[in-house]
C-alpha positions as CSV (number, residue, x, y, z in Angstrom):
1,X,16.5,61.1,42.4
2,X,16.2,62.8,45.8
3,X,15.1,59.2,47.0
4,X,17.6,57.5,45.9
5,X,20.6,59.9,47.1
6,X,19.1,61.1,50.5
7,X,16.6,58.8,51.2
8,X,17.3,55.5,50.2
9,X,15.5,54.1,53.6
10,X,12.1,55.1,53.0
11,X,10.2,53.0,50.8
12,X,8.9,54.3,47.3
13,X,5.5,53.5,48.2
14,X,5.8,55.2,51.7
15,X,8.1,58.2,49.7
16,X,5.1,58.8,47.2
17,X,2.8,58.8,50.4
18,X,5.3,61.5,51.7
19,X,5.7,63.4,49.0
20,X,1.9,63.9,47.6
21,X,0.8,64.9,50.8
22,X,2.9,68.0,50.9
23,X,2.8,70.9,48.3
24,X,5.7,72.3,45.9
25,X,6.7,75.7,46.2
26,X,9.0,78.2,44.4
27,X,11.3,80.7,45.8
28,X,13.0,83.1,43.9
29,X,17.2,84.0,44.6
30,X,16.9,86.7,47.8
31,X,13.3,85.3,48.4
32,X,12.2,85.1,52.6
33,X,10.8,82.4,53.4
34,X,10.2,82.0,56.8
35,X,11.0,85.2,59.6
36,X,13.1,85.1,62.3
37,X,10.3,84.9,65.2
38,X,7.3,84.1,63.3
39,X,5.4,81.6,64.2
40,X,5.7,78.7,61.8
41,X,3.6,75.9,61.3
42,X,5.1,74.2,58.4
43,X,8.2,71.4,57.5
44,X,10.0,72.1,54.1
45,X,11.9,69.7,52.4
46,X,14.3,71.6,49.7
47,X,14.3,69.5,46.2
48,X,16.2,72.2,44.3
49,X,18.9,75.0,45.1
50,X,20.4,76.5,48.0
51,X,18.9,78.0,51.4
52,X,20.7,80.5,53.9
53,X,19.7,80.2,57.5
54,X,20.2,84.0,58.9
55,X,20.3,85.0,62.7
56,X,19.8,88.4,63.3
57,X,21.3,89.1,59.9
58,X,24.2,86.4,59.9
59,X,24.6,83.7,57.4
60,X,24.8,80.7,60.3
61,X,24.7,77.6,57.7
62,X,23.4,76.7,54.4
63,X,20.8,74.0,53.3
64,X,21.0,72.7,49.7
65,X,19.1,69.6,48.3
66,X,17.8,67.1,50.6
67,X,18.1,69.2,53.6
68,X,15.1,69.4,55.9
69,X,13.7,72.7,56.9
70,X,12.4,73.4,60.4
71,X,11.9,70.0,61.5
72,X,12.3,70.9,65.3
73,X,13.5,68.0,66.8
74,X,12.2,65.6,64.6
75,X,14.8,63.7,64.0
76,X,14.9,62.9,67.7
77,X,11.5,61.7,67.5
78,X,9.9,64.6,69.0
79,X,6.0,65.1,67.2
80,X,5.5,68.6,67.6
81,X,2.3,69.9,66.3
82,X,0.9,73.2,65.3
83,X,3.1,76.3,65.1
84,X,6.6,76.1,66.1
85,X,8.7,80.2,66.6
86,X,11.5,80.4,64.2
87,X,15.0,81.0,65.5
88,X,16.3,82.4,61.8
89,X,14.9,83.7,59.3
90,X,15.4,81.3,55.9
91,X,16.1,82.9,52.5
92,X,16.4,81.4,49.3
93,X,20.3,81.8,48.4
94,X,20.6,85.7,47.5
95,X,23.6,85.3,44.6
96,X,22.4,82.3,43.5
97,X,21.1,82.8,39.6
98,X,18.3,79.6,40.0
99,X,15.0,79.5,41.8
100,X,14.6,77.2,44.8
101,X,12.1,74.3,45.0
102,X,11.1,72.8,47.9
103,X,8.4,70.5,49.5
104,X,5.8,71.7,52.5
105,X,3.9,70.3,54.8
106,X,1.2,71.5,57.3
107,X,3.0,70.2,60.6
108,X,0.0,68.8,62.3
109,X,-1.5,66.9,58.5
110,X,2.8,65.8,58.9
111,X,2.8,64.3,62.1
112,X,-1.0,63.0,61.3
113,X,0.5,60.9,58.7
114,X,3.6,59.8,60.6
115,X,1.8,58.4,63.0
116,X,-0.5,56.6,60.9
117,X,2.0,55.1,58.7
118,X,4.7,53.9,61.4
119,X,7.1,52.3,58.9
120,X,7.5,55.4,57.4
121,X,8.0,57.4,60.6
122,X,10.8,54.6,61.4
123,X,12.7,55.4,58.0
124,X,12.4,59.3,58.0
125,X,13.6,59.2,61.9
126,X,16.8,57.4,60.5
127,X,17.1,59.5,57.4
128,X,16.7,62.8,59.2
129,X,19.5,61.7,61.8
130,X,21.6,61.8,58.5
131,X,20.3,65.4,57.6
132,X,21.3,66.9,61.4
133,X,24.7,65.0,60.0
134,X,25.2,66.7,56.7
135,X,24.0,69.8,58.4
136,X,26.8,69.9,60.7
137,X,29.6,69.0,58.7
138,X,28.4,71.8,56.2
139,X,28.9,74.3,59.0
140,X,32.2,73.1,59.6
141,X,33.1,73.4,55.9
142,X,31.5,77.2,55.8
143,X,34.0,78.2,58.4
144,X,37.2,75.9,57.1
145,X,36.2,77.5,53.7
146,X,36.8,81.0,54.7
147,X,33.1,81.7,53.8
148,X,32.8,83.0,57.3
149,X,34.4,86.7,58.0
150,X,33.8,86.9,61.5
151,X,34.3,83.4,63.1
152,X,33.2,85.0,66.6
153,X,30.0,86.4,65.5
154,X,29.5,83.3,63.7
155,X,29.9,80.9,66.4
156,X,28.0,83.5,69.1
157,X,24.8,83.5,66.5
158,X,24.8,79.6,65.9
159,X,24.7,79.5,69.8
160,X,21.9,81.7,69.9
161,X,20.0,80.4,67.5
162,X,20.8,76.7,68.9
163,X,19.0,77.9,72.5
164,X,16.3,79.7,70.4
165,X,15.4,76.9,68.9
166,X,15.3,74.5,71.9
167,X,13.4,76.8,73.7
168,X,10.6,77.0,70.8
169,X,10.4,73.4,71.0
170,X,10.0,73.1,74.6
171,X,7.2,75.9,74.3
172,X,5.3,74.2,71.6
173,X,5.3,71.0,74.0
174,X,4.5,73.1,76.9
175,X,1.3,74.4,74.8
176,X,-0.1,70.9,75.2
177,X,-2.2,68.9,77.3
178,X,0.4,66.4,78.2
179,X,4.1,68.5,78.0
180,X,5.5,65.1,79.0
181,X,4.3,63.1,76.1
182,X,7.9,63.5,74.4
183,X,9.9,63.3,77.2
184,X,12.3,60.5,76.5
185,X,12.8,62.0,72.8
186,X,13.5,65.7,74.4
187,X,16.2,64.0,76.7
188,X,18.0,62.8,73.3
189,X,17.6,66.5,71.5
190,X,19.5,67.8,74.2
191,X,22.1,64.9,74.1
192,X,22.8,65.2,70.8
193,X,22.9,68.8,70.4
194,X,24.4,69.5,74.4
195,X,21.7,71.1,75.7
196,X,23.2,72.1,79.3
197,X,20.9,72.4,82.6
198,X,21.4,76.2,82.6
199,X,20.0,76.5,78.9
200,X,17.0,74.0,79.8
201,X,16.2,76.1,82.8
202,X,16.5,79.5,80.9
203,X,14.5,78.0,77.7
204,X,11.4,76.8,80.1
205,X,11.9,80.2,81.7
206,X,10.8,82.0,78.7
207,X,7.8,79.9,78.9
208,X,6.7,81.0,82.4
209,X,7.7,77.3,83.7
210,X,10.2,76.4,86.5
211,X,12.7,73.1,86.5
212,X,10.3,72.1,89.6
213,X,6.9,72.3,87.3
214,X,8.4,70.5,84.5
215,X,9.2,67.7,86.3
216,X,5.6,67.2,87.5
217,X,4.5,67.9,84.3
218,X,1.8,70.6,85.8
219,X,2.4,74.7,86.0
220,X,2.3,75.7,89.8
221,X,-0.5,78.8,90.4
222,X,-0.1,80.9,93.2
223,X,-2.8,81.5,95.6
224,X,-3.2,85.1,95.0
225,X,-3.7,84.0,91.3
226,X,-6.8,81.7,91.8
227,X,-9.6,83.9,92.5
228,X,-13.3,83.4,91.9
229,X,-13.2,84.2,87.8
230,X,-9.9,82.4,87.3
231,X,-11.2,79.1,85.2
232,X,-7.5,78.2,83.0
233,X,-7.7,75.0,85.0
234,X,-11.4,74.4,85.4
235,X,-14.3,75.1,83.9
236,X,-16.5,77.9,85.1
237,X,-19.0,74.7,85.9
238,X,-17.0,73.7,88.5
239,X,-17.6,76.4,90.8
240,X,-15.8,76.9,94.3
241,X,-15.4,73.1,94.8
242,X,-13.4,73.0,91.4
243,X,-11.7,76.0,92.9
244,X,-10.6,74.9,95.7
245,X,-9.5,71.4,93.9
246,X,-7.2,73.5,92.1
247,X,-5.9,74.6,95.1
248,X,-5.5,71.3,97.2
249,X,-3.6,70.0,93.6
250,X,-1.3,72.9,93.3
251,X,-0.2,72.8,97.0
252,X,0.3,68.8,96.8
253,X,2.6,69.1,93.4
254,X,4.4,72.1,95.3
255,X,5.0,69.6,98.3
256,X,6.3,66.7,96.0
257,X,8.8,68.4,94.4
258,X,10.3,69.7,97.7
């Protein structure tokens, strides 16, 4: 049934393939899930019952049946693998009298598959751009509702957790050998959810990274930083002429971006 209603576009046979390669879990009513800050290496897919997404303590939107769970930037084709921070903690609806169900998936076995099996990456991509939909609206209905008591709080936390969240995506991809290999799909995150130069120079801040470095897809290292022992770049193997290549590299990156 949750094919049919929220994800028509995928295939059966490629839905099976999705679903049996992920792992059912149950949550009880007031049950945490995942931690605000945690690292968290997993996708959840909720089958049954209602979510609340909670920043620093505020209700921020709901997720109900056929809502996606901490798919950072999926849906804009980003492939993130490995662990990606939280920016709310997740908790199985507290007044809610039924147990949640949902579906989870290692990220990394996830994004194996995905790319394995393009024609289901092509459908989820569309069907998730539905879910970051239905995700909105339902925040809009929260506050037209009146099921939000302080709108101000409200909207300042959804902001928050909006940058948090960008900024845990651009970490994970900064945490990989190439930090540009998603670069076109980053550029349509921060279309779609108005990602402003200020908060994309703030959010690689937080990783240690300038605007300057990230464009040349390489972090800059000071000259005081590289001494004999230092071996992040090159293997102790190389010895001072690896060194001193490191050097010559970091001063030529620092010149092209001038």
């Amino acid at each position: 049934r949750i094919r049919e209603e929220h994800f028509y576009v995928v295939e059966p046979i490629g839905w099976s393939k999705l679903i049996r390669s992920g792992r059912e879990e149950t949550y009880q009513p007031g049950a945490l899930i995942v931690q605000q800050g945690d690292m968290n290496p997993y996708i959840r897919l909720v089958l049954e019952g209602e979510l609340e997404v909670m920043r620093d303590g505020q209700v921020t939107y709901q997720l109900d049946e056929g809502h996606f769970v901490s798919e950072s930037g999926l849906h804009a084709g980003i492939m993130l693998r490995g662990a990606v921070e939280s920016c709310a903690a997740i908790v199985a609806k507290r007044d809610s009298r039924t147990p949640v169900r949902v579906v989870r998936w290692d990220r990394t076995e996830l994004m194996d598959l995905l790319e394995e099996e393009k024609s289901i990456r092509s459908s989820l991509k569309a069907a998730l751009s539905w879910d970051i939909i239905r995700k909105l609206k339902g925040q809009r209905l929260m506050l037209a509702n009146g099921q939000v008591d302080d709108p101000s709080l409200w909207a300042l936390k959804r902001k928050e957790q909006g940058s948090d969240r960008y900024a845990a995506i651009l970490a994970n991809m900064l945490n990989h050998p190439n930090p540009h290999e998603h670069i076109d799909e980053l550029a349509k995150y921060r279309g779609v959810h108005h990602i402003n130069d200020e908060q994309h120079k703030l959010a690689l801040a937080k990783s240690g990274w300038t605007p300057e470095e990230f464009q040349v897809g390489h972090r800059f290292v000071a000259d005081n930083e590289l001494g004999d022992d230092d071996d992040e770049w090159v293997g102790e193997e190389e010895g001072p002429i690896g060194h001193e290549l490191k050097r010559k590299v970091t001063r030529l990156a620092r010149g092209l971006v001038r």
